[in-house]
Biopython code that builds the backbone (N, CA, C, O; Angstrom):
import numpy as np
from Bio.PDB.StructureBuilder import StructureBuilder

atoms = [
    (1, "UNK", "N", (170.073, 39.882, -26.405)),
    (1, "UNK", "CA", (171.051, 40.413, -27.327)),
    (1, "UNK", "C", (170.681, 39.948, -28.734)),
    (1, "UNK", "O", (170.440, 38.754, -28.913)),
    (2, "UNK", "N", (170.622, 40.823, -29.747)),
    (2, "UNK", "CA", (170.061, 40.930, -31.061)),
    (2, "UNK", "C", (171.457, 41.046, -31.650)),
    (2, "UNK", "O", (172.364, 41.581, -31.012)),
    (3, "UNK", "N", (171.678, 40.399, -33.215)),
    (3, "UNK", "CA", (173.154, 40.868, -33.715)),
    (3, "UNK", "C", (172.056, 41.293, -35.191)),
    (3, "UNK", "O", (171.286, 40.421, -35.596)),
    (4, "UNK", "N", (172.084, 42.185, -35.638)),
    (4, "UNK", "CA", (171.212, 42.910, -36.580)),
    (4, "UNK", "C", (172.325, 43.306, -37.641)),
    (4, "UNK", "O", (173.480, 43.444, -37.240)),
    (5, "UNK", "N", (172.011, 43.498, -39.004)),
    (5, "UNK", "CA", (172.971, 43.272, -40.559)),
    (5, "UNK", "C", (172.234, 44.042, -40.671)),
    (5, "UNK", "O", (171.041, 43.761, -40.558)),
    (6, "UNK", "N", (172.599, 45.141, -40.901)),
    (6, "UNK", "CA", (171.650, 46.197, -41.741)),
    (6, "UNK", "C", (172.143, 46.131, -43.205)),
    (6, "UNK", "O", (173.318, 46.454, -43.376)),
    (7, "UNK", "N", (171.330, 45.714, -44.422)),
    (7, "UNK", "CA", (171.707, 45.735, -45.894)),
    (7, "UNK", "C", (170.732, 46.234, -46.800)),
    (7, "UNK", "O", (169.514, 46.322, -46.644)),
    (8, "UNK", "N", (171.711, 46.665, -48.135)),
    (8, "UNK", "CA", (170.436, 46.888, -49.077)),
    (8, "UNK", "C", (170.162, 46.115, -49.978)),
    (8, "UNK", "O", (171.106, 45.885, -50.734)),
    (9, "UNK", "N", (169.224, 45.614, -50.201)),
    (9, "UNK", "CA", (168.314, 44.607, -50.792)),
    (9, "UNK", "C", (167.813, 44.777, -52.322)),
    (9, "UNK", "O", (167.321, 43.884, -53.012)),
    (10, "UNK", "N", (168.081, 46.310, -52.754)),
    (10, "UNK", "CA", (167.621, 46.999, -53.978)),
    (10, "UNK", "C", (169.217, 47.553, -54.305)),
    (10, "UNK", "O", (169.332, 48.217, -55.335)),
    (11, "UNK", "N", (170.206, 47.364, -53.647)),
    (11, "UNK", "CA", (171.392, 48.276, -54.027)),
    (11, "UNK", "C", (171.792, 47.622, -55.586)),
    (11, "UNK", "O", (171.881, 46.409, -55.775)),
    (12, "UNK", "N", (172.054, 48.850, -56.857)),
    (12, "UNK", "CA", (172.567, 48.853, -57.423)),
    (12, "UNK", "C", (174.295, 48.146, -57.650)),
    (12, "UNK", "O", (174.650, 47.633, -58.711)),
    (13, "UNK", "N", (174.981, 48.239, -56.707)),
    (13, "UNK", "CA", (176.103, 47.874, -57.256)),
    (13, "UNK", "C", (176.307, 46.425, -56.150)),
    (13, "UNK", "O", (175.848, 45.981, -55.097)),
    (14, "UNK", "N", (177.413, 46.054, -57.314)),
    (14, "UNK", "CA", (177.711, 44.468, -57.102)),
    (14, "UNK", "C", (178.999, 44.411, -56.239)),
    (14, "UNK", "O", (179.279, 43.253, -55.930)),
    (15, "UNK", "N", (179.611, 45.076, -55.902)),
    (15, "UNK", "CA", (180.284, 44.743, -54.718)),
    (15, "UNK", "C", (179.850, 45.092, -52.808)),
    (15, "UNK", "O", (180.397, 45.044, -51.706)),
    (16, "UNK", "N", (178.706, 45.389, -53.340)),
    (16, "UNK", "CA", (177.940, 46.235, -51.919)),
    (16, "UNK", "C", (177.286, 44.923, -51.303)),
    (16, "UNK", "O", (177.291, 44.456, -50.164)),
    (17, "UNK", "N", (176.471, 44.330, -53.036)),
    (17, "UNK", "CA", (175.444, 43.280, -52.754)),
    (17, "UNK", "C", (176.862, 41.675, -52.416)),
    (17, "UNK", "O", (176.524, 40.574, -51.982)),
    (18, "UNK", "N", (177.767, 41.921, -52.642)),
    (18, "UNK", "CA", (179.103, 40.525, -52.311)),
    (18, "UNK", "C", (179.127, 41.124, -50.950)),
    (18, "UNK", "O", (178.196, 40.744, -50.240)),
    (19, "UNK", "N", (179.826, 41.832, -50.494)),
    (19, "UNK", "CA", (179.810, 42.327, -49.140)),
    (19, "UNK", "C", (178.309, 41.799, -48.200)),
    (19, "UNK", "O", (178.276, 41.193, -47.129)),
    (20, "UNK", "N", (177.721, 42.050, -48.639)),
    (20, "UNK", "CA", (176.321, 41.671, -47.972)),
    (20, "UNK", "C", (176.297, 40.134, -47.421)),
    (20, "UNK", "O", (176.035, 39.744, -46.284)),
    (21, "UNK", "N", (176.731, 39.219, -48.835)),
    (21, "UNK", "CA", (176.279, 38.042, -48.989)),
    (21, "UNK", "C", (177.542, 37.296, -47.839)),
    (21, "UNK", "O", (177.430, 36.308, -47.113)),
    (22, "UNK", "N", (178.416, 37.993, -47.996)),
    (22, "UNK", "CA", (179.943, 37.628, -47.236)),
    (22, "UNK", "C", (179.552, 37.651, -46.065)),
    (22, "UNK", "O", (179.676, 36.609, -45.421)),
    (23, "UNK", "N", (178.882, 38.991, -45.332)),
    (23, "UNK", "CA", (178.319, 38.850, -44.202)),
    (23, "UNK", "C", (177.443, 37.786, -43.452)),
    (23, "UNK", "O", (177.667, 37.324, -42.333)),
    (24, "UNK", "N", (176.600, 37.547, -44.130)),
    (24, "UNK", "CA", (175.467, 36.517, -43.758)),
    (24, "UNK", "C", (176.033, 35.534, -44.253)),
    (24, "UNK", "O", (175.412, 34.674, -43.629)),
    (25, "UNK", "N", (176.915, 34.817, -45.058)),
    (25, "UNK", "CA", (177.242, 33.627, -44.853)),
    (25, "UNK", "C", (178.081, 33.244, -43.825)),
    (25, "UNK", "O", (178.048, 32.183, -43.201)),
    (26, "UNK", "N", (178.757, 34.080, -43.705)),
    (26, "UNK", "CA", (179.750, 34.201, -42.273)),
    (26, "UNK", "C", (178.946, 33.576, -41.210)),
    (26, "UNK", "O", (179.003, 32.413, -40.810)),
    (27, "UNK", "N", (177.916, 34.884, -40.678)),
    (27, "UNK", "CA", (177.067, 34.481, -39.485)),
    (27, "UNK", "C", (176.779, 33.089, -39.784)),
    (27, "UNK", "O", (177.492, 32.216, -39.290)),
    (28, "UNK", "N", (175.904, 32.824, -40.467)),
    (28, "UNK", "CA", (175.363, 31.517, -41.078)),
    (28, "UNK", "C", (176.077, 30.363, -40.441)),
    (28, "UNK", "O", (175.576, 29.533, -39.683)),
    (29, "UNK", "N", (177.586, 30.443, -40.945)),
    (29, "UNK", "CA", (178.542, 29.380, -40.815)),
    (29, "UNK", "C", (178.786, 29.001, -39.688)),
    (29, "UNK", "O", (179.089, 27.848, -39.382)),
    (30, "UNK", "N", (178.704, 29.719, -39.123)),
    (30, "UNK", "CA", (179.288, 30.100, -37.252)),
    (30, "UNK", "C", (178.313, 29.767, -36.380)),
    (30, "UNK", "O", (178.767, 29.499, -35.267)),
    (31, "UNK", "N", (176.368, 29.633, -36.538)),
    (31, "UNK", "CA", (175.634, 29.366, -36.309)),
    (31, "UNK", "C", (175.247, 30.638, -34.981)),
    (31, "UNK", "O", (174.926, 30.588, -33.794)),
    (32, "UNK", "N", (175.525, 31.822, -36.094)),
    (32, "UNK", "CA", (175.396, 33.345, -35.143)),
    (32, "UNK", "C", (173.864, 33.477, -35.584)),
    (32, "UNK", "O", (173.531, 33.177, -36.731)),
    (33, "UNK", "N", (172.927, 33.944, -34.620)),
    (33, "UNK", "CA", (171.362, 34.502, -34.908)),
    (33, "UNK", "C", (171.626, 35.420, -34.874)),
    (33, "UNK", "O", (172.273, 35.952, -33.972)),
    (34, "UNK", "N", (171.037, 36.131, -36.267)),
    (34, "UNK", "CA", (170.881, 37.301, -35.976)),
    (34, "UNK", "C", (169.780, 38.297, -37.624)),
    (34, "UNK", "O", (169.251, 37.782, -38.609)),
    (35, "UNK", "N", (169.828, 39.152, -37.379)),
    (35, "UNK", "CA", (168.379, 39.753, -37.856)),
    (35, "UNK", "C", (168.918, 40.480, -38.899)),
    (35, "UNK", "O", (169.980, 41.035, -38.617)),
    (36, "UNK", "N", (168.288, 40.724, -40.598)),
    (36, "UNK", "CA", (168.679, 41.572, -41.526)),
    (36, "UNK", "C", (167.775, 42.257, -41.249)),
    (36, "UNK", "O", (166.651, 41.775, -41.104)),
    (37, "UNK", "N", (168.024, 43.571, -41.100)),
    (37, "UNK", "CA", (167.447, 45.104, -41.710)),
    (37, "UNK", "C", (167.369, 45.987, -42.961)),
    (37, "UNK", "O", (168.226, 46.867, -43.052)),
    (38, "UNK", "N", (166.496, 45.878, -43.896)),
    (38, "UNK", "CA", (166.973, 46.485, -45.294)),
    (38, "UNK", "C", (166.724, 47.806, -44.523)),
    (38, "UNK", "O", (165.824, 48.153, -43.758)),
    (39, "UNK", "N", (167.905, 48.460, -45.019)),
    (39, "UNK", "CA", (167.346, 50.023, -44.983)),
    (39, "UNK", "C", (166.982, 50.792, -46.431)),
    (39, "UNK", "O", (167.252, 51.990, -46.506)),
    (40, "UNK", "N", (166.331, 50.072, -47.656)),
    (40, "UNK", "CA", (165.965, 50.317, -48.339)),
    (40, "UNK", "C", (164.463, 50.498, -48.277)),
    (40, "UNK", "O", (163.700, 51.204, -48.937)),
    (41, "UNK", "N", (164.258, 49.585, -47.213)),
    (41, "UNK", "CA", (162.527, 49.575, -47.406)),
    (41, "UNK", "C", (161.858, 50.473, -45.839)),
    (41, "UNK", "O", (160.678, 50.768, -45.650)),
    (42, "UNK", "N", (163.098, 50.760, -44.843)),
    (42, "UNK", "CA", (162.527, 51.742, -44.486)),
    (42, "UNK", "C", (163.213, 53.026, -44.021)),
    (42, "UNK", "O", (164.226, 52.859, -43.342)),
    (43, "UNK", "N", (162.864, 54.166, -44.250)),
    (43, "UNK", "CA", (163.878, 55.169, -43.899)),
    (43, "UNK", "C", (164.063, 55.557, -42.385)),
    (43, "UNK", "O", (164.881, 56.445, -42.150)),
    (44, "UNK", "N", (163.484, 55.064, -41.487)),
    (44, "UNK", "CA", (163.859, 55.483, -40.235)),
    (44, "UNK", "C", (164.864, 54.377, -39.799)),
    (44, "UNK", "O", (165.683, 54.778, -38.972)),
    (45, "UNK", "N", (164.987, 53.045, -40.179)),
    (45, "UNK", "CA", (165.768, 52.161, -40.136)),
    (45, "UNK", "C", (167.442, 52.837, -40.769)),
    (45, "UNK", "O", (168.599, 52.672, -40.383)),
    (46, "UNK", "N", (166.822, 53.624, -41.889)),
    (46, "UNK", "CA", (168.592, 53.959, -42.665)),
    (46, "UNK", "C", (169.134, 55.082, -41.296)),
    (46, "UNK", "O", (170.043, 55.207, -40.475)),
    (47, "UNK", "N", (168.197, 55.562, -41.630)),
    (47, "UNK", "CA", (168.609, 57.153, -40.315)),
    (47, "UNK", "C", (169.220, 56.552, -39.496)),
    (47, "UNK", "O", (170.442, 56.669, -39.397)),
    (48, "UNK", "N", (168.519, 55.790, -38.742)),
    (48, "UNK", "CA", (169.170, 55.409, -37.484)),
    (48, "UNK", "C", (170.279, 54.521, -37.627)),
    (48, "UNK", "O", (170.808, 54.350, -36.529)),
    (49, "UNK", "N", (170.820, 53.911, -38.509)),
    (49, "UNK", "CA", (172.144, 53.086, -38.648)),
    (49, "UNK", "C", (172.678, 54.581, -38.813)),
    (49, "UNK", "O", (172.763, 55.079, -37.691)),
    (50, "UNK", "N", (173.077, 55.495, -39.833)),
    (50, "UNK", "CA", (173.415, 56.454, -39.911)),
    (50, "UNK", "C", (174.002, 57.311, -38.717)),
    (50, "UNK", "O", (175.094, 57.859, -38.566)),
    (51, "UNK", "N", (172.876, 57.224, -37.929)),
    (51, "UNK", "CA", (173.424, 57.923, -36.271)),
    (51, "UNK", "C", (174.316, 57.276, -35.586)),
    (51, "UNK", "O", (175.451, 57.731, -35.449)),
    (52, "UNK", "N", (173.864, 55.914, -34.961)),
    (52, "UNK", "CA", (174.438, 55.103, -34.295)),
    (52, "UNK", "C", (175.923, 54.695, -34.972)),
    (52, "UNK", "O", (176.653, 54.336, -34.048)),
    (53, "UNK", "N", (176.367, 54.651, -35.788)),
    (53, "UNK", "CA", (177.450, 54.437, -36.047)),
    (53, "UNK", "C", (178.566, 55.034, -35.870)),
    (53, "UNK", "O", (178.934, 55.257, -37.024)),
    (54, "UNK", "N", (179.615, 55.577, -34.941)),
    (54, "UNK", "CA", (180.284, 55.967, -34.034)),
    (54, "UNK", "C", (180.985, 57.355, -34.988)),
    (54, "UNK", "O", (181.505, 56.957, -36.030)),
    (55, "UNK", "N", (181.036, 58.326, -34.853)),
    (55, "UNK", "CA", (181.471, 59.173, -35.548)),
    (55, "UNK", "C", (182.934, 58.983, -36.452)),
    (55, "UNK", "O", (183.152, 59.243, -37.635)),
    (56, "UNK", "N", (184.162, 58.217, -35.009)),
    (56, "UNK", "CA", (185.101, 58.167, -35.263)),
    (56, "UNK", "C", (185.130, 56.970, -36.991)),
    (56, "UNK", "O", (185.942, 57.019, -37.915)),
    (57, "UNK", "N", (183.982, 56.092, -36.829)),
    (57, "UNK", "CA", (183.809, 54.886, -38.059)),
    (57, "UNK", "C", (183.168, 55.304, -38.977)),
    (57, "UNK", "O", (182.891, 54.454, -39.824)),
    (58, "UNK", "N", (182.510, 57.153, -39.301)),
    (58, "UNK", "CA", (181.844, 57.225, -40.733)),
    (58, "UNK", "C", (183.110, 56.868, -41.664)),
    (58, "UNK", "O", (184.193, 56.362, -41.369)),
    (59, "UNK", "N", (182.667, 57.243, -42.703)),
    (59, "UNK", "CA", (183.733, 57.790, -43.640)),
    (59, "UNK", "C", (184.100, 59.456, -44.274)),
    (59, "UNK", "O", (183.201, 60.290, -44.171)),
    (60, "UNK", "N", (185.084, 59.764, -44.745)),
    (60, "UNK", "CA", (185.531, 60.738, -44.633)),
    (60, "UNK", "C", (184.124, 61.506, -45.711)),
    (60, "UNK", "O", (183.798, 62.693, -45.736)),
    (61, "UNK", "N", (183.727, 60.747, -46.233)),
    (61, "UNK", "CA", (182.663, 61.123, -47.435)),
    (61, "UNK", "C", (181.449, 60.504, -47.636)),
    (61, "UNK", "O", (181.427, 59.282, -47.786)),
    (62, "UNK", "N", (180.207, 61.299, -47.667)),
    (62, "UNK", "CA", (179.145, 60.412, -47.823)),
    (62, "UNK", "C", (178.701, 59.755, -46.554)),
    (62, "UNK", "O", (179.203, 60.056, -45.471)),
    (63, "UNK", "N", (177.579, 58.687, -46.713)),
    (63, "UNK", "CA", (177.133, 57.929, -46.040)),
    (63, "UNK", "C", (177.785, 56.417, -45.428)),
    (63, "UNK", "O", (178.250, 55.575, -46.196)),
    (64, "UNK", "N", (177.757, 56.313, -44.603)),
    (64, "UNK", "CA", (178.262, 54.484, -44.815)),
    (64, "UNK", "C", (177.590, 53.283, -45.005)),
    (64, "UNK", "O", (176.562, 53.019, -44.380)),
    (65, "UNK", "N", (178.081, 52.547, -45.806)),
    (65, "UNK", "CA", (177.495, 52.029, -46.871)),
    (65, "UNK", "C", (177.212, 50.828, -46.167)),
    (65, "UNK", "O", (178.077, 50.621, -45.315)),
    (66, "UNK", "N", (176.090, 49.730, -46.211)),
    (66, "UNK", "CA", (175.942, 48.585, -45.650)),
    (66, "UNK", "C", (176.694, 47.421, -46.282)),
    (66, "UNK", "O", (176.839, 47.485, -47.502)),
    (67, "UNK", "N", (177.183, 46.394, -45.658)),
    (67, "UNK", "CA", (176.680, 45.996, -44.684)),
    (67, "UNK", "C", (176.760, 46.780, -43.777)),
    (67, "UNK", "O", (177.185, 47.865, -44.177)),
    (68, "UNK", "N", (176.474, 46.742, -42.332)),
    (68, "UNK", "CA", (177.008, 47.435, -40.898)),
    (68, "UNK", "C", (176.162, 46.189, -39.558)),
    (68, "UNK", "O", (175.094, 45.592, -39.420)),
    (69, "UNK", "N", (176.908, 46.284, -39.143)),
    (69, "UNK", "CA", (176.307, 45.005, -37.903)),
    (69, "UNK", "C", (176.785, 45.623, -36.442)),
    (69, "UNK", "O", (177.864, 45.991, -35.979)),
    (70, "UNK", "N", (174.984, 45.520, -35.800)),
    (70, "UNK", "CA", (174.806, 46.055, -34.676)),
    (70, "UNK", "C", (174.745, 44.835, -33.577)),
    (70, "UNK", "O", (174.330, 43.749, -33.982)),
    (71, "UNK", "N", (174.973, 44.912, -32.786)),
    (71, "UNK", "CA", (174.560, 44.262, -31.350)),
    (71, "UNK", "C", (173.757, 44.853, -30.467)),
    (71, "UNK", "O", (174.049, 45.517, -29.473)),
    (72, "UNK", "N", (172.640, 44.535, -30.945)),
    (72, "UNK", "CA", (171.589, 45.382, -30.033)),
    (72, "UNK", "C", (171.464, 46.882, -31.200)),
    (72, "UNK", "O", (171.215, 47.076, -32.390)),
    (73, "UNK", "N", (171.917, 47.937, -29.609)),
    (73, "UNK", "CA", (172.469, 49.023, -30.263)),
    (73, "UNK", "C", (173.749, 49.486, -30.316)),
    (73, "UNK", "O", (174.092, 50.628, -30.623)),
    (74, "UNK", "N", (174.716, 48.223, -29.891)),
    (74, "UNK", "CA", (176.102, 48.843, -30.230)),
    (74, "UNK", "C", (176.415, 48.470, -31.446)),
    (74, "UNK", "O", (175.893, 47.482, -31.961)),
    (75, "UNK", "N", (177.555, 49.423, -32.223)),
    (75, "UNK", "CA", (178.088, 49.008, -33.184)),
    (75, "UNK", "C", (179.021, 48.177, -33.002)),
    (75, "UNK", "O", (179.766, 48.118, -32.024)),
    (76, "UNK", "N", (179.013, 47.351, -34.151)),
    (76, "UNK", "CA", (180.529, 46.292, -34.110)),
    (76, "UNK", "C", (181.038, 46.542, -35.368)),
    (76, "UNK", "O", (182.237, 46.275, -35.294)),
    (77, "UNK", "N", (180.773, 46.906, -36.462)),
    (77, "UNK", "CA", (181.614, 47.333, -37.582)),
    (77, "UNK", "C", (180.852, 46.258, -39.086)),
    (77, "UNK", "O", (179.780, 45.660, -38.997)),
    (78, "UNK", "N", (181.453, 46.267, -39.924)),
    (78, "UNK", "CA", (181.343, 46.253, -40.942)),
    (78, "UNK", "C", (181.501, 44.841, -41.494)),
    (78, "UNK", "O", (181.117, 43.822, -40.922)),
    (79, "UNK", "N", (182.237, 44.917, -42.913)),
    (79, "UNK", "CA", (182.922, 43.688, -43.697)),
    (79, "UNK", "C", (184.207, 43.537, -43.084)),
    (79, "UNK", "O", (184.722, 42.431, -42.915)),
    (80, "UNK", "N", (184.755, 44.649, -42.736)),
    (80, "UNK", "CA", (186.158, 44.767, -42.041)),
    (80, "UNK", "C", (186.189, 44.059, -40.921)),
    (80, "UNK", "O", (187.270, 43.836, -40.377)),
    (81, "UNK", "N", (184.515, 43.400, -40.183)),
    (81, "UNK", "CA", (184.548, 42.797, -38.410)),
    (81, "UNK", "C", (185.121, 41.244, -38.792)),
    (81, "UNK", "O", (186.123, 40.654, -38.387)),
    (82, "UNK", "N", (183.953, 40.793, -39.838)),
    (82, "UNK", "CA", (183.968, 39.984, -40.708)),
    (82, "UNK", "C", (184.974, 39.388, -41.092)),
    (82, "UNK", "O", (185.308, 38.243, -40.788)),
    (83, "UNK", "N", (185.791, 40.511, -42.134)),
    (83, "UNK", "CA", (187.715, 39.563, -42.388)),
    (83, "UNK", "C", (188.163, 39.648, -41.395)),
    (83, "UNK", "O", (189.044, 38.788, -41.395)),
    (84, "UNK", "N", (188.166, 40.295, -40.163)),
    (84, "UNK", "CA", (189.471, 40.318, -39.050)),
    (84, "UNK", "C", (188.871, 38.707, -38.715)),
    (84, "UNK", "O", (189.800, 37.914, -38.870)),
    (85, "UNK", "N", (187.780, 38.111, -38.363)),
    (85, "UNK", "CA", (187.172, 37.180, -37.865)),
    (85, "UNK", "C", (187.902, 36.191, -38.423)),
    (85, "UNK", "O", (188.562, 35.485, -37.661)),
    (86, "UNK", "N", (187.940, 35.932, -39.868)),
    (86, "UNK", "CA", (187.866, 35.173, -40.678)),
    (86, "UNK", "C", (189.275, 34.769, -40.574)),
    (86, "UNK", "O", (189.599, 33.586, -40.467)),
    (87, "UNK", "N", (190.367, 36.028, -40.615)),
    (87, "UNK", "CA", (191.979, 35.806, -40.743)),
    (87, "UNK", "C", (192.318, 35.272, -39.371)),
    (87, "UNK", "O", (193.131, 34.352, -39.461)),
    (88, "UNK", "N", (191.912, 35.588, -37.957)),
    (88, "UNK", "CA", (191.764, 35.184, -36.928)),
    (88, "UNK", "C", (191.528, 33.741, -36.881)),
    (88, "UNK", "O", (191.863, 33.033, -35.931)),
    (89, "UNK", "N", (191.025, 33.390, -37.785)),
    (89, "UNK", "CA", (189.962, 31.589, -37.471)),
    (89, "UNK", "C", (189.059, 31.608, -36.488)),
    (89, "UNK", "O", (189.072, 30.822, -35.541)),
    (90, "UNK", "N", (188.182, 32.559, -36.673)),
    (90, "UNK", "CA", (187.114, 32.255, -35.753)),
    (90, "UNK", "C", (185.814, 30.937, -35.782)),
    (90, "UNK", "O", (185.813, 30.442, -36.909)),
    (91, "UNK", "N", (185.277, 30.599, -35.317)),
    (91, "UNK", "CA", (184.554, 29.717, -35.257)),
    (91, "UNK", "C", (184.194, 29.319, -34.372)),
    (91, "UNK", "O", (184.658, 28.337, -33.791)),
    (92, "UNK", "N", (182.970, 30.194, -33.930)),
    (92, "UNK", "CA", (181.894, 30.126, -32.737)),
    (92, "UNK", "C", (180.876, 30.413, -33.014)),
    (92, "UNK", "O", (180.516, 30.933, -34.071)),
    (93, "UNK", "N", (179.971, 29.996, -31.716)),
    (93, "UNK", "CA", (178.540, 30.267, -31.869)),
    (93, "UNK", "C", (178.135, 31.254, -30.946)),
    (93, "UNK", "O", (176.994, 31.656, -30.719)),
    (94, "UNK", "N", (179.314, 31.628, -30.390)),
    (94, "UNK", "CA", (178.723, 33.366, -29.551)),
    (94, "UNK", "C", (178.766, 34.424, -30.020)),
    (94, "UNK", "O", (179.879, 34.870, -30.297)),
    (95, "UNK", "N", (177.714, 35.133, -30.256)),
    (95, "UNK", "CA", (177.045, 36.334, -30.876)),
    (95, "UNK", "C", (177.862, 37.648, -29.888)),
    (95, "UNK", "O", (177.657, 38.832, -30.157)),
    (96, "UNK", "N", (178.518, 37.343, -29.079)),
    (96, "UNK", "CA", (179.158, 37.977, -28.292)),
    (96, "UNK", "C", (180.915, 38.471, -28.846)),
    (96, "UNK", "O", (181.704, 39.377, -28.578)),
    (97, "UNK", "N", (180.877, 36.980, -29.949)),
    (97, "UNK", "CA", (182.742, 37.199, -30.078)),
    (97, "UNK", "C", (182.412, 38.435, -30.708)),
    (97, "UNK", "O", (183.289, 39.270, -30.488)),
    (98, "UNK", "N", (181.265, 38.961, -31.567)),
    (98, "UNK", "CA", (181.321, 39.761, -32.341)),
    (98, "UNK", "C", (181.804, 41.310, -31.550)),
    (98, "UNK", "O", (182.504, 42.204, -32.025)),
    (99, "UNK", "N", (181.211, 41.237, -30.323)),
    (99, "UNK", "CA", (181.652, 42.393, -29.568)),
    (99, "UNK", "C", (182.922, 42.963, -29.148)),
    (99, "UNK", "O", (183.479, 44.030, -28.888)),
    (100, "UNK", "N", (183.144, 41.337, -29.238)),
    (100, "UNK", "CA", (184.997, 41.276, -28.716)),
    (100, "UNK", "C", (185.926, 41.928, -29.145)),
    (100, "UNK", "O", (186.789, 42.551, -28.526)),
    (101, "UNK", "N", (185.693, 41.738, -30.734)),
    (101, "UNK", "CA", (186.874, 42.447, -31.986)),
    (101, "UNK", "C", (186.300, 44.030, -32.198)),
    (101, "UNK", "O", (186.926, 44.725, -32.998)),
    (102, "UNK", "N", (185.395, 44.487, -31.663)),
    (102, "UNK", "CA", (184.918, 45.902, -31.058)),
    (102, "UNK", "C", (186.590, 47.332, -31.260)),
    (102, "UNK", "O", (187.594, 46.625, -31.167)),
    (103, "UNK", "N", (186.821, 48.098, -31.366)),
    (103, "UNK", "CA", (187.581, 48.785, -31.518)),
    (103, "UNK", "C", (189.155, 48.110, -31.844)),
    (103, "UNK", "O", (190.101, 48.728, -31.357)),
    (104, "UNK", "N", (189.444, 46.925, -32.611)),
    (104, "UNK", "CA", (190.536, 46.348, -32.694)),
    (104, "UNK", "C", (190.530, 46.704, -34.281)),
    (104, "UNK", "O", (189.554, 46.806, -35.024)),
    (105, "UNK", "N", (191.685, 46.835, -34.528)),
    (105, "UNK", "CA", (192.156, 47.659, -35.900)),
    (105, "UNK", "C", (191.971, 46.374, -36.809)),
    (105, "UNK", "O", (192.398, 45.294, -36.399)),
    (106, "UNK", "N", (191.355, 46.474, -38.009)),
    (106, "UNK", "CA", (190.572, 45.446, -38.952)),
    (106, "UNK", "C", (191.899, 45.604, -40.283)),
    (106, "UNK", "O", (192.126, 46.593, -40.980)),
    (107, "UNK", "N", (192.458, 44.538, -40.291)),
    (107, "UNK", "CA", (193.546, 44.654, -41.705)),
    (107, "UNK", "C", (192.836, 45.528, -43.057)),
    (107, "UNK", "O", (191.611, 45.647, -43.052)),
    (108, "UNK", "N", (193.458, 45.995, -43.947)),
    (108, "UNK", "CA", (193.130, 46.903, -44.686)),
    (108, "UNK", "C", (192.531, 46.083, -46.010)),
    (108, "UNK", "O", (193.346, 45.307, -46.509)),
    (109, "UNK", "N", (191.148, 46.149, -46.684)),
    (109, "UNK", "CA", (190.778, 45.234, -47.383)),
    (109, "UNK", "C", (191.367, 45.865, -48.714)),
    (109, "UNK", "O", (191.242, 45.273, -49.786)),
]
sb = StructureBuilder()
sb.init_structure("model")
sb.init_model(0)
sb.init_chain("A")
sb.init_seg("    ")
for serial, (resi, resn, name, xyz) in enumerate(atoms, 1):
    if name == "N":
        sb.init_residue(resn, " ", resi, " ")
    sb.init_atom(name, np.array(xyz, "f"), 0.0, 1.0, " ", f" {name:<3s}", serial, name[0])
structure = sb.get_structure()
């Protein structure tokens, strides 16, 4: 089991690149392994976050924007997996809790 951050590394705006950093310090803290993917540097990497990401979780417009964090190849969601974690008090080292909070409604950021 892989927990993979897909981010962009060249993104222009500064709340995309905070979101990012929020992510991986998170994991970090928790002592979660797991793998960044820029999908800036390759386009079959963007595509495929693009697909895999559950229809019901695009957005109503556009693309969805990274962060996005996979397990393997399931999705687990976003910055939104992240704060539910955080308001929760999580604090583990299983790469698994991430699966857990899987379709559970994420407070509104």
């Amino acid at each position: 089991m892989v927990i993979r951050v897909f981010i962009a590394s060249s993104s222009g705006s500064v709340a995309i690149k905070k979101r990012q950093q929020d992510v991986v310090r998170f994991l970090e803290a928790n002592r979660i392994d797991f793998e960044e993917v820029d999908i800036t540097m390759s386009e079959d990497q963007r595509q495929w976050m693009y697909k895999n990401i559950p229809e019901e979780r695009q957005p109503a417009q556009g693309n969805p924007l990274p962060p996005q964090i996979f397990d393997d190849d399931q999705y687990c969601g976003g910055l939104r997996l992240v704060d539910l974690h955080r308001r929760q008090g999580m604090r583990s080292s299983n790469p698994t809790e991430l699966e857990n909070l899987q379709g559970k409604q994420a407070p509104s950021l």
